[in-house]
C-alpha positions, 0 to 999 in steps of 0.5 A, spaced: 521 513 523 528 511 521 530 508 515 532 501 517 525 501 520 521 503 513 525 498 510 524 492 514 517 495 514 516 494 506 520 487 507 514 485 511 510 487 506 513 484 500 514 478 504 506 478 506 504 479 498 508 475 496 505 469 500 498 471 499 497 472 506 493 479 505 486 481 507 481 485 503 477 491 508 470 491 505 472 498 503 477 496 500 474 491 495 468 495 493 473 501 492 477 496 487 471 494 484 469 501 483 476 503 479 477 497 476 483 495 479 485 487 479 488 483 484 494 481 480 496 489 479 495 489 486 500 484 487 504 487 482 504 494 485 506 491 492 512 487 490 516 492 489 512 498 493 516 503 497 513 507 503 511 515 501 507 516 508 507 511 515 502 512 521 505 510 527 499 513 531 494 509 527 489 505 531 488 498 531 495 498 527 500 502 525 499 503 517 503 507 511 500 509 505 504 505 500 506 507 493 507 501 487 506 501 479 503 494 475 508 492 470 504 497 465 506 503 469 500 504 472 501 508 479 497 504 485 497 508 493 495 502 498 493 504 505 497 498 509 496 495 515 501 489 518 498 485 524 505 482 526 501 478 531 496 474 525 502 476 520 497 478 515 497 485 511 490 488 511 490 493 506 485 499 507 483 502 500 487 502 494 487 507 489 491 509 483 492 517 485 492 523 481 496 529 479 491 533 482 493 531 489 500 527 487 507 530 484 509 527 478 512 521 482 505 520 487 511 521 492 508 528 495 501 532 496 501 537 491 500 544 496 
């Protein structure tokens, strides 16, 4: 995907955060329940996320792994999925990735 693309993709994205209009998969709750990840430091990864991978091919929606940190620097990976027809953000699970797999700026899969 072009550059312009991927950031109009992100624009959407910080757009949809910001106004609440983000759906939860139940996947994506349980996991968040599980690493204790908080909606707030969802939010605050999202507002200034920028997108590492996007899945043009994805079915039903296109989706990107999108990488933010909170304001205590810790680093978040969300799968995202915009549905520009509902305008809604659907987030399919939220993580925060570790060196093992991720280079130092969780940019790059480690070989």
């Amino acid at each position: 995907m072009n550059p312009n693309k991927l950031e109009a993709w992100i624009q959407e994205i910080r757009s949809l955060v910001s106004s609440e209009k983000v759906s939860l998969k139940k996947h994506c709750i349980l996991r968040m329940r599980q690493r204790a990840i908080s909606m707030d430091e969802f939010k605050e990864a999202m507002i200034h996320a920028e997108i590492v991978e996007y899945y043009e091919d994805d079915y039903p929606l296109a989706s990107a792994l999108v990488l933010g940190f909170t304001s205590s620097g810790r680093p978040l990976h969300a799968v995202a999925a915009l549905d520009r027809d509902d305008e809604r953000l659907w987030i399919i699970t939220l993580y925060e990735p570790k060196t093992e797999i991720w280079d130092e700026q969780f940019k790059n899969r480690r070989s």
